[in-house]
C-alpha positions in Angstrom: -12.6 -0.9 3.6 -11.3 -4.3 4.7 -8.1 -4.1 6.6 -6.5 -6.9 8.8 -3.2 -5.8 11.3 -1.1 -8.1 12.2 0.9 -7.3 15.2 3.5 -9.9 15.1 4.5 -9.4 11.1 7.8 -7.7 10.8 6.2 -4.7 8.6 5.3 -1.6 10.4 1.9 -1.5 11.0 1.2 2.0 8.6 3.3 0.1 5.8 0.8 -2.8 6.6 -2.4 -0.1 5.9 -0.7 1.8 3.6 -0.3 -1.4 1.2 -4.0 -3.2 2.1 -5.3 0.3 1.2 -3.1 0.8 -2.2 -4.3 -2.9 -3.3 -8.0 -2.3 -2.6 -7.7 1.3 -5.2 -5.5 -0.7 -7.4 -7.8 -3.4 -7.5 -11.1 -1.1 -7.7 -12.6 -2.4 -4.3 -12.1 1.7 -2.8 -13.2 3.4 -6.2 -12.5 7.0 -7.1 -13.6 9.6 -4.6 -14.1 6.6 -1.9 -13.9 8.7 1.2 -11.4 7.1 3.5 -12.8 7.0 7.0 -11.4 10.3 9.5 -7.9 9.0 11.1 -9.1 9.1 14.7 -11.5 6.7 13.3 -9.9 4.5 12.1 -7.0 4.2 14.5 -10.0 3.3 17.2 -11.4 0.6 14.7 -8.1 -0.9 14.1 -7.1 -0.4 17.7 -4.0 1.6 16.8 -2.4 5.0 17.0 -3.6 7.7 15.7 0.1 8.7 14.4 0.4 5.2 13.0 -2.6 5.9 10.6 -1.6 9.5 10.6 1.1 8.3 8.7 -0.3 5.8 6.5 -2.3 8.3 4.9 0.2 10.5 4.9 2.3 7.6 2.4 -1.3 7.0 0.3 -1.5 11.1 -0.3 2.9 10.9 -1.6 2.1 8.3 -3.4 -0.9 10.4 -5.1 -3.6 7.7 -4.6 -5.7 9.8 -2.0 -6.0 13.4 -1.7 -7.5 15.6 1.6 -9.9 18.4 1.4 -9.4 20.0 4.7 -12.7 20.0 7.2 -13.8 17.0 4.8 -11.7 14.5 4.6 -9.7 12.1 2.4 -10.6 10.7 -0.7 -9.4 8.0 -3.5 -8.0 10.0 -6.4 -9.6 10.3 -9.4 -6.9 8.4 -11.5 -7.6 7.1 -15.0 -6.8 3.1 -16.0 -3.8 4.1 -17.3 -2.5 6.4 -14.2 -3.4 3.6 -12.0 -1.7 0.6 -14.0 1.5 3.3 -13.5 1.6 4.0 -10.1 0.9 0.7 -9.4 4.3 -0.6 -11.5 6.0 1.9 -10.2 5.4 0.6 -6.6 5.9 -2.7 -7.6 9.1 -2.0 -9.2 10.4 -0.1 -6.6 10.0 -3.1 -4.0 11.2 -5.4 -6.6 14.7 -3.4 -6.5 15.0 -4.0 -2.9 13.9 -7.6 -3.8 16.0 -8.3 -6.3 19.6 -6.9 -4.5 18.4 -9.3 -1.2 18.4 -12.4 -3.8 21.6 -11.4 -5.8 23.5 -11.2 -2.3 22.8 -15.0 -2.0 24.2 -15.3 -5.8 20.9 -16.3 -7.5 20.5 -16.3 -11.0 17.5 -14.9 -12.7 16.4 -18.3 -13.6 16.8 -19.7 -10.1 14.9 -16.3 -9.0 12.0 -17.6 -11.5 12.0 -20.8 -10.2 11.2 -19.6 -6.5 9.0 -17.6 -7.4 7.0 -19.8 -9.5 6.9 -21.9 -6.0 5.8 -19.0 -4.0 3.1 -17.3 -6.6 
């Protein structure tokens, strides 16, 4: 598990590990049953709070991509392709929404939207 904190981003640091985590399932590098290291862990390794991951883990297990056996630990999810392609869309549209209202405020078009984009990506 590769995870970089950045302390001067404007995203909370447990949305920070919450998404580095979700990208490394979605993107195979933590495969099913992966067992995430113990919170008190990896607050020390990060050099963060315990809450802070407390709570990370806490999104990852809503968002059904880890589960917790008590006394064990927590573990990747044992999702098929076709789960994963879902929850990963549906996270993606979800901050796409949010996204998407910020750039209509300024009175962008879709096709102006495209063109930034195309820049940024």
């Amino acid at each position: 598990m590769n995870i970089a904190i950045s302390n001067t981003s404007e995203k909370p640091i447990y949305q920070q590990l919450f998404e580095q985590i979700s990208a490394q399932i979605f993107k195979g590098e933590l495969e099913n049953g992966y067992c995430l290291p113990p919170i008190r862990q990896a607050a020390k390794e990060l050099r963060i709070s315990i809450i802070t991951v407390k709570k990370a883990w806490e999104e990852l297990e809503r968002s059904g991509l880890i589960y917790t056996i008590t006394g064990k630990g927590c573990f990747v999810a044992e999702l098929s392709r076709e789960d994963m392609l879902q929850k990963r869309n549906e996270m993606i549209l979800s901050k796409m929404v949010t996204d998407i209202s910020y750039y209509k405020s300024f009175g962008l078009t879709i096709e102006e939207v495209v063109e930034l984009l195309k820049k940024v990506y």
